[in-house]
C-alpha positions in Angstrom: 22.5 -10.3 -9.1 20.9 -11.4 -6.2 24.4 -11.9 -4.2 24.5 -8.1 -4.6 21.8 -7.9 -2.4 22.5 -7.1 1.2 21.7 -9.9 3.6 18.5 -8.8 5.6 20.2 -10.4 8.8 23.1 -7.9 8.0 21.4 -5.1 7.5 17.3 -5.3 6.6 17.0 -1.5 5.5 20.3 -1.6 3.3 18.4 -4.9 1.7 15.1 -3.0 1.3 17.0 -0.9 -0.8 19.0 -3.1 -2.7 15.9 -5.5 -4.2 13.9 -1.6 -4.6 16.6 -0.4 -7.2 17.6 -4.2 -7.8 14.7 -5.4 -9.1 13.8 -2.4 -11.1 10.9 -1.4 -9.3 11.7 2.4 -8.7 14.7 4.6 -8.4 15.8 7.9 -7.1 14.8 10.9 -9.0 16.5 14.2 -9.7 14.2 15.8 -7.6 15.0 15.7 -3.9 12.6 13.2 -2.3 10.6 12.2 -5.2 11.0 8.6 -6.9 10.7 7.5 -10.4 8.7 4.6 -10.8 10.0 2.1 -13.1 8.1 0.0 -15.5 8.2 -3.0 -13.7 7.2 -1.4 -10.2 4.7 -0.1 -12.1 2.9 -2.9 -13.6 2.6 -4.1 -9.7 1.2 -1.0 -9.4 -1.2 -1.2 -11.7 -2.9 -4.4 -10.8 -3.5 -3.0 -7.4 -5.2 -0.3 -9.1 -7.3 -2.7 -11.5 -7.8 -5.0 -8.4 -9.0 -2.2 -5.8 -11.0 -0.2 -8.7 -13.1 -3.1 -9.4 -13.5 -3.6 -6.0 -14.5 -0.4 -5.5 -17.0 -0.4 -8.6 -18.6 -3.2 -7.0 -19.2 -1.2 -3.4 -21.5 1.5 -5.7 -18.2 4.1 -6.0 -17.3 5.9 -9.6 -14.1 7.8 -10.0 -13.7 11.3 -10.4 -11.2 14.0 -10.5 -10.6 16.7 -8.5 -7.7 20.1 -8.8 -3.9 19.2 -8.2 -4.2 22.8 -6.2 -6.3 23.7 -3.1 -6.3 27.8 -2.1 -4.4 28.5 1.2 -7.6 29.5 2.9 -9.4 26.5 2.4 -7.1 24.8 4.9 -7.7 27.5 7.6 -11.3 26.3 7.4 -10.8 23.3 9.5 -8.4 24.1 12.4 -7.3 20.5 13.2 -6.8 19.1 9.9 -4.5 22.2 8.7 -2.5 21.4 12.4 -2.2 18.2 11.1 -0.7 18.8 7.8 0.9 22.6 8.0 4.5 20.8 8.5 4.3 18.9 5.0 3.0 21.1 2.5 3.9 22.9 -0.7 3.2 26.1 -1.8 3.3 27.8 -4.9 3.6 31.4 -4.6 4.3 32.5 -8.0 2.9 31.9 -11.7 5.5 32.9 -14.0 9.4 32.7 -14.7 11.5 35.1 -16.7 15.1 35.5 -18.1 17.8 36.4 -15.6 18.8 39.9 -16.0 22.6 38.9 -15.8 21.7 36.2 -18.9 22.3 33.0 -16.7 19.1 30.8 -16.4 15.9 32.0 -15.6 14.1 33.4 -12.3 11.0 33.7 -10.4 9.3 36.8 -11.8 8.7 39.2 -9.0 5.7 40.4 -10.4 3.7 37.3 -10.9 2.9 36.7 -7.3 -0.7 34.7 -7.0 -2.7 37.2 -4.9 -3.5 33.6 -2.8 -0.7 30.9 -2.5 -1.9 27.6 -3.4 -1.0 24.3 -1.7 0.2 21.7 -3.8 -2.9 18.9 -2.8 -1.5 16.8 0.4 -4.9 15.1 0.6 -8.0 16.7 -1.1 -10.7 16.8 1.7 -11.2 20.7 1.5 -10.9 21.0 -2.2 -13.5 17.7 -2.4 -16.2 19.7 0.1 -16.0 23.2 -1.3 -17.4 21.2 -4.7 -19.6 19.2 -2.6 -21.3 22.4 -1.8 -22.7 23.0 -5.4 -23.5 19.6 -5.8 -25.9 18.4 -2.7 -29.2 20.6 -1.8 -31.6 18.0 -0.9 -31.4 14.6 0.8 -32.2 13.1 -2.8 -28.5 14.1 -4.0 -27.0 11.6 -1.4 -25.3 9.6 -1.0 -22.5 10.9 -3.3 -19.7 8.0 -3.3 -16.8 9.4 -5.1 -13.1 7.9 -5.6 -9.8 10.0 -7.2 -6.7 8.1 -8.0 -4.3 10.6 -7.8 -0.8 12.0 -6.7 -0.4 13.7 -3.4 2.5 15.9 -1.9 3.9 16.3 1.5 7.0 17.2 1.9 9.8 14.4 3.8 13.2 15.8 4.9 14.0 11.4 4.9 13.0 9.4 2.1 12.8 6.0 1.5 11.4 4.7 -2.1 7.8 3.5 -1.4 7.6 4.4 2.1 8.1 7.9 2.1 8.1 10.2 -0.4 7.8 13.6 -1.3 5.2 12.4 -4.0 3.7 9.7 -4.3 0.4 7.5 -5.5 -2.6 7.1 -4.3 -6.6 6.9 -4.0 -8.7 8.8 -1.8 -12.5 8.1 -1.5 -14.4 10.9 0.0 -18.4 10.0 0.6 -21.4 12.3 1.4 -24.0 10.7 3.5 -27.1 11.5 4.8 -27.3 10.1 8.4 -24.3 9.6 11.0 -24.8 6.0 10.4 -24.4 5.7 6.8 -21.1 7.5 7.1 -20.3 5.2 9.8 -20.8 2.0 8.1 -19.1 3.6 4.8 -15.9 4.2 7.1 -16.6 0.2 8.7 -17.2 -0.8 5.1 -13.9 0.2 2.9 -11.8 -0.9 6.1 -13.5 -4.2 5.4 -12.5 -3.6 1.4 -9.2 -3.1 2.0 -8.7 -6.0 4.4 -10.0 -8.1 1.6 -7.5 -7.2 -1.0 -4.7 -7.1 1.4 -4.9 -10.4 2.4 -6.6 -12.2 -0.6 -4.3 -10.4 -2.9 -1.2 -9.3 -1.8 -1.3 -12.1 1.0 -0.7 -9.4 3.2 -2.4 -10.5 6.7 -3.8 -7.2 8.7 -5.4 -6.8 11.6 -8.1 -4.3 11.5 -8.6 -2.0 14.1 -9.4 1.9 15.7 -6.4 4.5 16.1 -6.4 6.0 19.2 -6.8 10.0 19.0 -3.4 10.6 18.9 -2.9 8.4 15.9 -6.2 9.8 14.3 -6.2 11.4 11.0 -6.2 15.4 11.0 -10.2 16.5 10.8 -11.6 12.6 11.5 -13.6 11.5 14.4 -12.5 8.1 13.9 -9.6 6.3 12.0 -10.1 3.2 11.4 -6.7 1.0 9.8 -5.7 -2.2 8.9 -1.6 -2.5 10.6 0.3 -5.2 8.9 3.7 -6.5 10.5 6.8 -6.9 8.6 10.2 -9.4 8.2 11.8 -7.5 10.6 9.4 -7.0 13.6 7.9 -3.8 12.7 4.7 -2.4 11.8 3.4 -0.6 8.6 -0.1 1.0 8.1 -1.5 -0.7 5.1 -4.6 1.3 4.9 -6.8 3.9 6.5 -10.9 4.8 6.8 -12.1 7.9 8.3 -15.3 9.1 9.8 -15.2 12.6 9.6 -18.6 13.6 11.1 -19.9 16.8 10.2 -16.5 18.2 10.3 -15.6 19.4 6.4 -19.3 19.8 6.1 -19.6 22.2 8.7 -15.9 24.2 7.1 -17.5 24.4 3.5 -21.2 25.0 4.5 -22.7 22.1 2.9 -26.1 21.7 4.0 -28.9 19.7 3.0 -32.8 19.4 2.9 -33.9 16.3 4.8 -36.8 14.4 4.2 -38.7 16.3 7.6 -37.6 19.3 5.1 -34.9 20.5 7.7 -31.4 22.2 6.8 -28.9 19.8 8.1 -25.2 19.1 7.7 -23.9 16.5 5.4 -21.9 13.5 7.2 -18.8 12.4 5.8 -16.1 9.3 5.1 -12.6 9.6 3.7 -10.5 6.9 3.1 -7.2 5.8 1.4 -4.3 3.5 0.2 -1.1 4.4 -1.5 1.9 3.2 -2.9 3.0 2.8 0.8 1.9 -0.8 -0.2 4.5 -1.8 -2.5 7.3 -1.4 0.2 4.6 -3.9 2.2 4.4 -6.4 -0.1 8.4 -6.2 -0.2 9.1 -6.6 3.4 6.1 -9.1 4.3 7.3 -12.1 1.7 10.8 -11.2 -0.1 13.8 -13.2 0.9 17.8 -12.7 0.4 17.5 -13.7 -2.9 15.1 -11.0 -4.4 11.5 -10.8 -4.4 8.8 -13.2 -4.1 5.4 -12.2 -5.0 2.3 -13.5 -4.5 0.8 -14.6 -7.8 -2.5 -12.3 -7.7 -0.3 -9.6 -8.1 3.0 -10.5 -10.3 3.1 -8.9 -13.5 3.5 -12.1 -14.9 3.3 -14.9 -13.3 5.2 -17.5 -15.3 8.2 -17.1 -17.3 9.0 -19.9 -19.9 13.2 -20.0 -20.6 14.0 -22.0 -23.6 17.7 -24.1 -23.2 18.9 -24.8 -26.3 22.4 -25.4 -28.4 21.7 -25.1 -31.5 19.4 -22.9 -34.1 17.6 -26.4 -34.4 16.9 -27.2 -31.3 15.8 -23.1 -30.9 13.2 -23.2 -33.3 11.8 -26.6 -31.7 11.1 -25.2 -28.4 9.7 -22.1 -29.5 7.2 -24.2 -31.5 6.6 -26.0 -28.3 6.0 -23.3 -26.3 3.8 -21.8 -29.0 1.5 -24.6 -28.4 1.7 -24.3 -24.1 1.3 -20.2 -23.9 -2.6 -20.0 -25.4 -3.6 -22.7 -22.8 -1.7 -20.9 -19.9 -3.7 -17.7 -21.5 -6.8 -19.5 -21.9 -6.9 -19.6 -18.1 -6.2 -16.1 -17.4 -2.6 -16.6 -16.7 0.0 -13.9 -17.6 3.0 -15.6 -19.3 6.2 -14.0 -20.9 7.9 -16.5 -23.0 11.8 -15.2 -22.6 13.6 -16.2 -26.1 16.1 -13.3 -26.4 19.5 -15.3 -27.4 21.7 -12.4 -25.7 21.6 -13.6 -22.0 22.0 -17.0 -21.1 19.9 -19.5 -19.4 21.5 -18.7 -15.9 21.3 -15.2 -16.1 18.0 -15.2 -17.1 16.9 -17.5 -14.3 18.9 -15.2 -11.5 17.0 -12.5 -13.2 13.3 -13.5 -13.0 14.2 -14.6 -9.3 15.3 -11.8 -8.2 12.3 -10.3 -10.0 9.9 -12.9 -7.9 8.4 -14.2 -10.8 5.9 -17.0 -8.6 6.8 -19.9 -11.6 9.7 -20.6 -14.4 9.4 -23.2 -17.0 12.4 -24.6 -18.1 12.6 -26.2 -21.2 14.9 -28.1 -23.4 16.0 -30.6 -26.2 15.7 -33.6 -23.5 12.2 -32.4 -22.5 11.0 -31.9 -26.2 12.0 -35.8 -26.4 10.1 -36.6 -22.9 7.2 -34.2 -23.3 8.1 -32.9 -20.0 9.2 -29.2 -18.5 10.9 -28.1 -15.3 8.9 -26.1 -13.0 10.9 -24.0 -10.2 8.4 -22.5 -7.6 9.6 -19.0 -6.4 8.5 -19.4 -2.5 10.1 -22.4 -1.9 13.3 -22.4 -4.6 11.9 -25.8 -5.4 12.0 -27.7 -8.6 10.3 -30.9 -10.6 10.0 -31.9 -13.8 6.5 -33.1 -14.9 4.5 -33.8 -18.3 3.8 -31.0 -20.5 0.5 -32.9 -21.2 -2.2 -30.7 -18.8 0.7 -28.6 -17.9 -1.7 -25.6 -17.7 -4.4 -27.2 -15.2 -1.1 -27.9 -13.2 0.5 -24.2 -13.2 -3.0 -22.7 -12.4 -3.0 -25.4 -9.3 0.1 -24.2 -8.6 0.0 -20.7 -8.9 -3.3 -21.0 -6.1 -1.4 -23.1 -3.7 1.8 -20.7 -3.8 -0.8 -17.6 -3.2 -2.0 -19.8 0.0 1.4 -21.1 0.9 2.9 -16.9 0.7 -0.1 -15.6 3.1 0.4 -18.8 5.6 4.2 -18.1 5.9 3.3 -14.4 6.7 0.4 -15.4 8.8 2.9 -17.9 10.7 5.5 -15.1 11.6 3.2 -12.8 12.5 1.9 -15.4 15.1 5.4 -16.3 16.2 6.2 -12.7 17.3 2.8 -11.5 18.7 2.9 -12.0 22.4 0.9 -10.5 25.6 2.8 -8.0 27.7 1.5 -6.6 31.4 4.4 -4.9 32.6 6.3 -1.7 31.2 9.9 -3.1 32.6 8.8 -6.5 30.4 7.6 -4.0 27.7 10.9 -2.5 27.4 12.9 -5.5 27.1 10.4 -7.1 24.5 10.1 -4.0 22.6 13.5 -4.5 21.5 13.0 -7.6 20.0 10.4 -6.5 17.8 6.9 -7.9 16.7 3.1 -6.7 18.1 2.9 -6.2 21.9 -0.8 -6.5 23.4 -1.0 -4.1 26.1 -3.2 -2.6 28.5 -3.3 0.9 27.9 -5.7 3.5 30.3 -6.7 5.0 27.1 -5.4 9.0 27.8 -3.0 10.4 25.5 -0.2 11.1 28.3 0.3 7.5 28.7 0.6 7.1 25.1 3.1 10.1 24.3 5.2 8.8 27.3 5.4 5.1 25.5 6.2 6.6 22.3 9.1 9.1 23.7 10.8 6.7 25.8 10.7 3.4 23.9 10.0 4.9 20.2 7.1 2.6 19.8 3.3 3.6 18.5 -0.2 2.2 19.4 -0.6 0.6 16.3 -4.2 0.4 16.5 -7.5 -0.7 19.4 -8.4 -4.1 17.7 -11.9 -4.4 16.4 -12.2 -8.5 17.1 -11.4 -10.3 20.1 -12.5 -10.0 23.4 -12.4 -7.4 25.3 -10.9 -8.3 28.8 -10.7 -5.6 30.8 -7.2 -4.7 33.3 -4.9 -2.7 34.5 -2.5 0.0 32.1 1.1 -1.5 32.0 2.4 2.1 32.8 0.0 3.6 35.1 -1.8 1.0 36.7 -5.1 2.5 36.3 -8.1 0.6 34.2 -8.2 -1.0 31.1 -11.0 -1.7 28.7 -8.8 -3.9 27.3 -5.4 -4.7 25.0 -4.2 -2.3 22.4 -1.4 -3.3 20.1 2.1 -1.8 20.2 5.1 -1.9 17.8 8.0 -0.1 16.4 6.4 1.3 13.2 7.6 2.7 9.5 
């Protein structure tokens, strides 16, 4: 199976595609632009959901749920955050269907218009404040720290499963504060959350950062993102944080009695990750033979494979591996013990690599008489054969040092194609080769909307560490306050 994959040298997007389908992770759906997420993706899925969700639990946030539709007019409440998403939305104009007169299928009854459309929810800030409203009266009611997983729509003419669809997964926080600052550090705070798990779990390394204002989410006063780079030299935003100000609060009239026993308007953070992140964890460690996932997040993170030639021998190792899968358990590793007799030993090994399974026991009638098992690692297609006496204190060591040895490779690329840049005639030429370019920027959107319409290339984002050294834009020549970071972006 995996030499049905596409070559990434040969074409990376074509390979993209291949493992996506491939590996069972998600498919096309009969709806135009929508994807259909298949068990397996889906169990990736949901450990980033169990993984972020306790995380988030731990920060002081509960989840809630908030209406699927938002009325028209609460997005004329907020000029620059309907601007910013007029172009992708979905409307439903009518609420009933009837029989065709002419017998053939049904129709859009005429008569069942809504007196106001609603939009089909492409992000939930306006529905979020008008209930905020009813909820927060007094300084006491805040801070209100609120999280939704959810699906979202806005409408793609081009698709690509996980990186841009129609629909697709997600979870947006949106926070009521009472003071600029605590907004502020809220916004600081899940950008520092998200960094966390991106790198500790998916072994995803991000650089954290501020978009500039052309970059910024519709209605914030401040983005704030982590920008992750991928196998082939371009960048993907792995997560966003907003700090809306007073913005939504100001729309939806929500108000509140401070502790001088003023009216004053409630301060705001939004923030959010979706299932933009599979399609990162596929292009930042996955190879030409399939997937490779780090072990924090693989479904399962050994698979045993019995070899055997007769029914004898059969029953032997599965008695053997009865006694190995509660101690792999015991330590809070996920096993699947693969004993179906239909597929053979090699097709089941080209199967659970291409599936990125981190480790595979191997085990047979010459290892019952050793006490030993092969262990293939998935990162490095490397193999040994060791006792199966503490083979569970071994796999767990194993299983942390191929976490590590993922997120260094990553970490090492990254490096290897991140390079200073102080001319726009050098910027050009190493532009096409791909990777982050630090730049001097002057900082005004002209200069930025020139970059992007002649090379195609974003600012991916004003780093929050480092120093600041101050010089001169690569374009314009005028000052600096220092480098922003540039790349070709999904």
């Amino acid at each position: 199976m995996a030499k049905e994959l596409t070559s990434r040298s040969e074409n990376y997007s074509q390979w993209y595609n291949d493992l996506v389908i491939k590996a069972d992770l998600a498919e096309n759906s009969a709806v135009r632009g929508c994807m259909v997420i298949k068990p397996y993706g889906y169990a990736i899925w949901e450990k980033m959901q169990a993984e972020l969700d306790r995380m988030f639990k731990e920060t002081g946030h509960v989840n809630a749920y908030f209406p699927l539709f938002i009325p028209k007019s609460f997005f004329s409440r907020e000029a620059s955050h309907v601007e910013g998403f007029a172009k992708e939305c979905a409307v439903v104009t009518h609420y009933r269907l009837k029989n065709s007169p002419d017998g053939k299928g049904v129709i859009v009854d005429p008569e069942a218009r809504l007196e106001e459309e609603l939009i089909v929810r492409p992000t939930s800030e306006t529905i979020i404040w008008s209930t905020y409203k009813n909820w927060i009266h007094s300084y006491r009611d805040l801070p209100i720290l609120c999280n939704q997983w959810a699906n979202v729509v806005r409408w793609e003419m081009r698709t690509r499963l996980f990186l841009r669809t129609a629909e697709f997964l997600w979870q947006e926080g949106h926070t009521a504060h009472a003071t600029q600052q605590e907004a502020l550090d809220e916004a600081r705070k899940m950008l520092d959350v998200y960094a966390e798990f991106a790198e500790n779990f998916l072994a995803i390394p991000v650089i954290k950062g501020v978009k500039s204002a052309n970059e910024r989410f519709a209605g914030a006063l401040e983005t704030f993102c982590i920008e992750a780079l991928m196998q082939d030299g371009k960048a993907l935003q792995a997560g966003t944080s907003h700090f809306l100000g007073q913005n939504f609060a100001k729309a939806f009239d929500v108000t509140f009695v401070n502790e001088k026993n003023e009216q004053e308007y409630v301060w705001a953070s939004s923030w959010g990750v979706s299932t933009r992140l599979m399609g990162a964890l596929i292009m930042t460690h996955s190879d030409d033979n399939g997937l490779v996932l780090p072990p924090n997040i693989a479904p399962y993170q050994v698979i045993i494979v019995p070899i055997y030639k007769t029914p004898e021998q059969r029953i032997a190792i599965a008695q053997k591996v009865e006694e190995i899968i509660p101690k792999l358990k015991a330590l809070n590793i996920s096993v699947k013990f693969d004993n179906n007799d239909t597929k053979k030993p090699g097709w089941k090994f080209a199967e659970y690599e291409l599936k990125g399974v981190p480790v595979r026991l191997a085990l047979g009638s010459r290892d019952l008489e050793n006490n030993t098992v092969e262990v293939a690692r998935r990162d490095t297609l490397t193999k040994e054969t060791v006792s199966i006496d503490g083979i569970e204190n071994y796999i767990a060591d194993l299983l942390r040092e191929i976490q590590k040895t993922i997120y260094k490779k990553a970490v090492d690329y990254r490096s290897s194609v991140t390079r200073e840049v102080n001319s726009y005639d050098e910027f050009k030429t190493e532009i096409e080769k791909g990777g982050f370019l630090l730049c001097h920027w002057d900082g005004t959107p002209e200069t930025e909307e020139l970059i992007k319409n002649e090379t195609k290339a974003t600012i991916r984002c004003i780093p929050l560490s480092g120093e600041k050294i101050p010089g001169k834009c690569m374009v314009t020549g005028k000052p600096s306050a220092g480098r922003v970071i540039i790349a070709r972006a999904y």
